[in-house]
N, C-alpha and C positions, 0 to 999 in steps of 0.2 A: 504494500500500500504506500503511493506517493502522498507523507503529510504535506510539502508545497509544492506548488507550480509554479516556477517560474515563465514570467512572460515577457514576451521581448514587444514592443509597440511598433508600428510600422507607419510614419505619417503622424506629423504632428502640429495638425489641425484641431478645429472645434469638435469633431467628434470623437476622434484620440483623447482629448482630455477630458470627454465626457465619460466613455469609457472607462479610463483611468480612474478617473472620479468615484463611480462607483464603485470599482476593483475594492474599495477602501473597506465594504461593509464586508467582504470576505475573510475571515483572518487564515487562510490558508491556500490566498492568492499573494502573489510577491512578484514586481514588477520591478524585473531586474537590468531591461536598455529599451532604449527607441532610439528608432533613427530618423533623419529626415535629408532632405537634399541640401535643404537650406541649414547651416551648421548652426547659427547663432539660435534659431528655434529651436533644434536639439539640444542643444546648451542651456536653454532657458524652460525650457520643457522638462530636463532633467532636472534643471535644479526647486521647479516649481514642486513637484513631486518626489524630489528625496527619490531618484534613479540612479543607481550607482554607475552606471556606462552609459554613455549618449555617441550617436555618430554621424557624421557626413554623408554615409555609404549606407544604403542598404546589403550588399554584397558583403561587405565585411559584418554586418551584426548579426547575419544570418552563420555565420563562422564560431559565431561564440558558444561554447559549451553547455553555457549555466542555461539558456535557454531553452525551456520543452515547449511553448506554445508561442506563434507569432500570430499579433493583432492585427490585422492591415485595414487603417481608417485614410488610405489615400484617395483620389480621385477617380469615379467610375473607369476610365479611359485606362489605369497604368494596374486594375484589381489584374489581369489575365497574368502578365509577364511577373508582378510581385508574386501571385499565388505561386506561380511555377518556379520561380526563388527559393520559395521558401521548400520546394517539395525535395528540389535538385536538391536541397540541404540535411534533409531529412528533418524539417522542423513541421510540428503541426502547426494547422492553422484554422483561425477565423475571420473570413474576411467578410468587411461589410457589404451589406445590398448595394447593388444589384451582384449576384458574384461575378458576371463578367458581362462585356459589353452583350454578346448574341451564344445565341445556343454551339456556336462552331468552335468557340472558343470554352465554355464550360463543357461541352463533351472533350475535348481535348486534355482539360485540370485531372477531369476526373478520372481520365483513362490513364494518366501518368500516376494520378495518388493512388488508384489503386495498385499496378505495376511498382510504384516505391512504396507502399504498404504504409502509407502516411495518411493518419485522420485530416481531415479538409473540413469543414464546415462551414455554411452562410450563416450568416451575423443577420438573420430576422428574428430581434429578442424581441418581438412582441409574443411570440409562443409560449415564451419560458415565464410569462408574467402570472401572479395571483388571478386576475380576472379571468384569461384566456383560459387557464385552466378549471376554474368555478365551468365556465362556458360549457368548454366540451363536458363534465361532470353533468352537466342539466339534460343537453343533447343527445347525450348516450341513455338517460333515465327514463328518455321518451316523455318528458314531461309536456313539451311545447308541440312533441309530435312531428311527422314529417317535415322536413324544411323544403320550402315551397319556395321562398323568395330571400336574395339578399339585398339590401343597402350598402354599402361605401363610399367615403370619400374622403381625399387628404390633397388641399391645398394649402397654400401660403402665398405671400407676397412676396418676390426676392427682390432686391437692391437692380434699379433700371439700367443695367449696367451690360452689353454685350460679350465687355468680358467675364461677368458672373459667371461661374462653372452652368448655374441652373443656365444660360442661352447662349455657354459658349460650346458649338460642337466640336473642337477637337478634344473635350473634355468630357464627351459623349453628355452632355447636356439636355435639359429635357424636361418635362414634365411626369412621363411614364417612368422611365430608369431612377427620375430619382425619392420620388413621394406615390406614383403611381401604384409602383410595385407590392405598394404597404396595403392596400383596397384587392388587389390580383392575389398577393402571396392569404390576403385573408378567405377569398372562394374559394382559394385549395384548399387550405385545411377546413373551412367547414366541411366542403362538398366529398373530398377526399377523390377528386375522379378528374379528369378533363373535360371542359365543353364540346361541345359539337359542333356548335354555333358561336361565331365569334365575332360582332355586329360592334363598328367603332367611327369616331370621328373625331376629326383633331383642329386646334387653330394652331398652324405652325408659321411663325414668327420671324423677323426680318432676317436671323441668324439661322434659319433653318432649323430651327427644331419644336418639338412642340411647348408649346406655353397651356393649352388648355386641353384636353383630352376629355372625353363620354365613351367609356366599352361598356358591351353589355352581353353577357352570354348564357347561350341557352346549352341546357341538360339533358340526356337521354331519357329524361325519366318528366322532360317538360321545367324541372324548375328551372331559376333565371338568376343571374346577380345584375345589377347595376352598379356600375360603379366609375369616380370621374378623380380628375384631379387638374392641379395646374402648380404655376409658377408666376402666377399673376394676381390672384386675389386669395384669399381666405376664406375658406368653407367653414361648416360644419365639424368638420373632420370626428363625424359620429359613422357607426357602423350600428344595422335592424337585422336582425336574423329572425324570417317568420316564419312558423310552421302551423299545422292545420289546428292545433290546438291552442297557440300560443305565441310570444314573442319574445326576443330577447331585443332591449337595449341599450348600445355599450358606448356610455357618454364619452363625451369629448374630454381630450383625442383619446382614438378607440385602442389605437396600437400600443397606448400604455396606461390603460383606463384605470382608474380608482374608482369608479361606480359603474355599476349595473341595475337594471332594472327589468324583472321578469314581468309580462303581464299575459294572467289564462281569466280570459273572461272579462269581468267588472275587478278583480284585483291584480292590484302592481306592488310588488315584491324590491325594495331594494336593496344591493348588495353593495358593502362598501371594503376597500382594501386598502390597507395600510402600510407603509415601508417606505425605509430612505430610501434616499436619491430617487432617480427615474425611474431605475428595474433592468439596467444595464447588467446589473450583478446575477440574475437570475440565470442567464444564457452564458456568461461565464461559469459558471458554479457547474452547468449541464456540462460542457465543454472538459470541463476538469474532471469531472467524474465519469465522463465515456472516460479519456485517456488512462484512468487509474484501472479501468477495468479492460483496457488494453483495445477498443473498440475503432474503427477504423470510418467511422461515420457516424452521424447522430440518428435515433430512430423516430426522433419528431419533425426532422427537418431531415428525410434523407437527400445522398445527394442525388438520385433519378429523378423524386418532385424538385430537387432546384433545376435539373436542365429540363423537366416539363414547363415549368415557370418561364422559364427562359425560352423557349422553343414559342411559348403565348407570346411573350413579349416583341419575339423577333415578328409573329403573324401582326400582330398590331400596326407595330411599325411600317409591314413592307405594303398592308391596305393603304398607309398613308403615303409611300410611295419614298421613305423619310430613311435616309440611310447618313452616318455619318462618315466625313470624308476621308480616314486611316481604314474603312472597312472596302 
């Protein structure tokens, strides 16, 4: 039994240090380098966080010993060739959504991790949360009954900036790849299955890429999701899960909700969840106890549903005709 894990950070950006952040409620996680391109951010980033190695080079901190798990919070455009870093190294990893830019590229991750017998997993911690989990508990009880229909949505307003990563595309920018994903990766695991039907439309933006997106997909079995996003204004960012009996809904924002609300009939049921930080820590914790158990992939996030996910994404994109220009 491994008492710590050592992690090595990969990009050290706003979401690296959100990450980090929460690492903290763990006491049997231990964040021992990160690197970045830009050295004085490494330097500042270690010393923010009390890391005892920081470095210029990705290639050399993938070198280092002490480390069993690399975090990679860099920019959608550079997850393919870091993941494959990290694999050439034999280090695990978890790398943030999207895992890689199109499905050509995560069948590729995945067929090398398996071949170097190295855990891999996508960083969608909304699975690992107190809610998500209440969730499926309900869904499996049959309590709300058949699920008939979904809701989602995850927008925001990003900074009018074309070179903002959300509109700039050589940083595969986007609406779907970067908030999108969070409303699609939640139809999988309700539905557990693929659409059949896959019905979309997008408003894509001076930069070419999309700023506002509506997909909606139909089931073998007739149910449906809706779901939209953008990089332009602010939604709801609520997710409704309705079945024949009943309804689940998971307040804002749904991907890392702290309430819930069941309602069968004339009553509503609410659920409330508690815990520091965000919930970043939860999907960590998973991550560390596949590896203790010597597991070579997660079994709530496997990685087939990440390249079905991905396989959706790439269909979405090529109805909008929306390709970025390194592909």
């Amino acid at each position: 039994m491994i008492e710590k894990i050592n992690w090595g950070i990969m990009g050290a950006g706003r979401i690296s240090r959100t990450f980090v952040n929460d690492l903290k409620f763990l006491s049997n996680a231990n964040v021992v380098a990160v690197a970045s391109k830009d050295n004085q951010k490494a330097k500042e980033f270690s010393s923010d966080f009390n890391i005892k190695y920081y470095y210029d080079s990705y290639k050399e901190m993938v070198k280092n010993d002490e480390i069993d798990v690399i975090y990679i919070g860099t920019t959608h455009n550079y997850h393919y060739e870091n993941i494959m870093l990290c694999i050439e190294n034999n280090k695990a990893v978890l790398c943030e959504k999207p895992f890689t830019v199109n499905s050509k590229e995560a069948l590729q991750v995945i067929s090398r991790a398996k071949e170097k017998n190295v855990f891999v997993m996508e960083a969608m911690w909304s699975r690992y949360t107190p809610a998500y989990k209440k969730i499926r508990e309900i869904i499996e009880s049959g309590l709300i009954g058949d699920i008939k229909f979904l809701y989602a949505d995850f927008g925001f307003e990003a900074p009018d900036d074309p070179q903002h990563r959300a509109f700039n595309p050589t940083l595969a920018g986007g609406s779907l790849l970067d908030v999108g994903i969070y409303p699609i990766s939640f139809a999988y695991w309700i539905y557990k299955k693929n659409p059949i039907i896959i019905e979309t439309l997008a408003n894509i933006g001076k930069t070419g890429v999309d700023e506002d997106a509506g997909i909606i997909f139909k089931y073998d079995d007739g149910a449906m999701a809706m779901l939209s996003s953008s990089v332009r204004v602010h939604t709801q960012k609520e997710a409704i899960v309705i079945g024949k009996k009943g309804s689940i809904r998971i307040h804002s924002p749904f991907f890392h909700s702290r309430r819930m609300s069941i309602n069968i009939g004339d009553t509503i049921t609410d659920y409330y969840f508690d815990y520091p930080g965000l919930g970043y820590h939860f999907e960590a914790e998973h991550v560390m106890q596949c590896l203790r158990e010597g597991k070579k992939e997660s079994e709530i996030l496997t990685l087939n549903e990440t390249l079905e996910i991905m396989k959706t994404l790439d269909v979405i994109r090529n109805k909008w005709g929306m390709k970025y220009p390194f592909e």
